[in-house]
N, C-alpha and C positions, 0 to 999 in steps of 0.2 A: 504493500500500500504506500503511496505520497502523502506523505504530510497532510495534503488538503483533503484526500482520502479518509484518512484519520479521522481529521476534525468533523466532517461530515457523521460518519458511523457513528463516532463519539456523540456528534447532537442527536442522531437517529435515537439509541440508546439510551439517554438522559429523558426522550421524549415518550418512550415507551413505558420507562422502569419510572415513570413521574405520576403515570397514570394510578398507578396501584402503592405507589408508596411518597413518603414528603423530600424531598430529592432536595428542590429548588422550587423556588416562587418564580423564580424564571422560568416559560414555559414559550417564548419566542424565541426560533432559531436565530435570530439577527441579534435578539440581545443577547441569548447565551452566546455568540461568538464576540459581541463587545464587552457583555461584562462579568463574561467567565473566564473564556478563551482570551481575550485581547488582553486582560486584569491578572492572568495568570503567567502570560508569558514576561509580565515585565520587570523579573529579576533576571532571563536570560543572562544580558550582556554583563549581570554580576557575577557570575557562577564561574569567571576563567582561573582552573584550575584546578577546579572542586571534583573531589572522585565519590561523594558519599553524600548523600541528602535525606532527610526526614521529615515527614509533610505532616506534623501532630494536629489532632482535628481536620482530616481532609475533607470529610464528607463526602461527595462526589467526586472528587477526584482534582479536588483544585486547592494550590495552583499543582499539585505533584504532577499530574498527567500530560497536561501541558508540556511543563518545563523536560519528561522525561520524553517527550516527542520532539522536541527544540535541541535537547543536549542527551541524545542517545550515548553514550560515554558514561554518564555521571549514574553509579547505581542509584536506583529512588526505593525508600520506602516509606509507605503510607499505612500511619496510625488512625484510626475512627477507633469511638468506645462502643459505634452501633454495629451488630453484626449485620442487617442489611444492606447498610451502605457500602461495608465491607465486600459484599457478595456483589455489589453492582459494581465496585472499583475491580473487582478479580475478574467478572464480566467482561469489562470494557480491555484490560490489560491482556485477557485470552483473545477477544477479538479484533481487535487493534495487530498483535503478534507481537505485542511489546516484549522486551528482552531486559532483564538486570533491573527490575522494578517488582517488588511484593506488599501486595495489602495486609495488613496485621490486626486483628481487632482488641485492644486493649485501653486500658486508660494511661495517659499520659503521665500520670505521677505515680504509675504503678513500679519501682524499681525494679522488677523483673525482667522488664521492658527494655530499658536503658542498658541491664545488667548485658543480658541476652543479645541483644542487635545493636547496640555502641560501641562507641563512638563515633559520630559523624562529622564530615567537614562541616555544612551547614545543615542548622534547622530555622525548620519557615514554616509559617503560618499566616491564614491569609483573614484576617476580621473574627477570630475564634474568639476569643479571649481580651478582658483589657490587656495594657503592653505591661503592665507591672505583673500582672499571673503571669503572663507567656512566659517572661523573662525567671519566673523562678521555676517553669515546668520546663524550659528549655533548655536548663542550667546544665543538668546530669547528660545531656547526651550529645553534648560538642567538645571538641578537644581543645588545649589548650592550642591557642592561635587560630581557633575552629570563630564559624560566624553564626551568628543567630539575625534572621531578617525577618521585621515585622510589617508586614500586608497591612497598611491603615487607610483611615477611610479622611474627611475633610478636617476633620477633628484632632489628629495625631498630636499638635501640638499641645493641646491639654492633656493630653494621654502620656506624652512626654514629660509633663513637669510632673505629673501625678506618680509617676514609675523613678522617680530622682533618688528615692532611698534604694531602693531594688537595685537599683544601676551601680550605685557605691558599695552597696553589699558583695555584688560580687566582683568588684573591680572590673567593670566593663566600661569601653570606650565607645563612645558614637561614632561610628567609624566614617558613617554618611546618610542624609537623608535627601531621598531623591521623589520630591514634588512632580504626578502627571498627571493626566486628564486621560480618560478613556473613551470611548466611543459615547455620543450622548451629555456629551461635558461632564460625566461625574469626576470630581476630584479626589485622586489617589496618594498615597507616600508607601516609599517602602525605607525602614527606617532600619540600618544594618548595624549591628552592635559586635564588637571582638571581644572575645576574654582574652586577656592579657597575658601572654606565655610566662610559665614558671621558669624561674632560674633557681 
């Protein structure tokens, strides 16, 4: 399959399995490719170098699915606590013929989790959580010099000052926040944070 292949099946999929279960409120194929597909792909051009990634809270399959159609190279796996969603992300991964990408159904602050399938380069997440939870669920399963990227929505910068203890706690650094608009004018950020390598 192309890429644009992909993305097509992929909406096909979302639109079927939405019928019978709570997927997305998104239910038009133009805006799932603006503001799933278009919203997901835009850590791409962050990811150079990255061999390891972990999508906690995916739900349907965003942004992990995306990015592991964008950056085939970079193993993905994807955390949900719901086992259906799970089963529609293993769905879409079997029919796609994605390779180096596994759905997991667990909770995020389960240490089993982290125990078992860590350490990643990056972990991301895309509007799950406020950014000060993220930030303490996304703690145990990035390495040292590892990144943590937060998916936010127009609001980020209050989310930011509100996450100011969390950030000192664990000696994390803002490493970059990068302001965009997706299809439709919604405004986006995605707000990348480093832990600070041990010596």
């Amino acid at each position: 399959m192309t890429k644009e292949e992909q993305y097509l099946h992929y909406t096909e999929l979302i639109l079927k399995w939405s019928k019978t279960m709570d997927l997305t409120a998104i239910t038009d194929p133009e805006d799932i490719r603006e503001k799933h597909f278009e919203d997901s792909k835009a850590p791409v051009s962050f990811l150079a170098g990255a061999r390891t990634l972990v999508d906690i809270g995916t739900g349907a399959g965003f942004p992990g699915i995306p990015i592991k159609i964008e950056c085939p190279n970079i193993h993905v796996m994807l955390l949900d606590s719901t086992r259906k969603k799970i089963n529609f992300c293993r769905q879409v991964i079997f029919e796609l013929g994605l390779k180096g990408i596994e759905a997991i159904q667990g909770r995020a602050e389960d240490p089993e989790i982290f125990r078992t399938h860590g350490p990643f380069d990056v972990v991301i997440s895309r509007a799950t959580w406020p950014l000060e939870l993220f930030l303490e669920l996304a703690e145990p399963y990035y390495n040292d010099g590892g990144c943590a990227i937060a998916m936010k929505g127009a609001r980020w910068q209050e989310e930011l000052k509100k996450a100011e203890d969390v950030i000192k706690k664990y000696g994390l650094k803002l490493k970059e926040s990068h302001p965009y608009t997706i299809g439709g004018g919604d405004k986006r950020c995605l707000l990348m944070f480093e832990k600070q390598r041990a010596f």
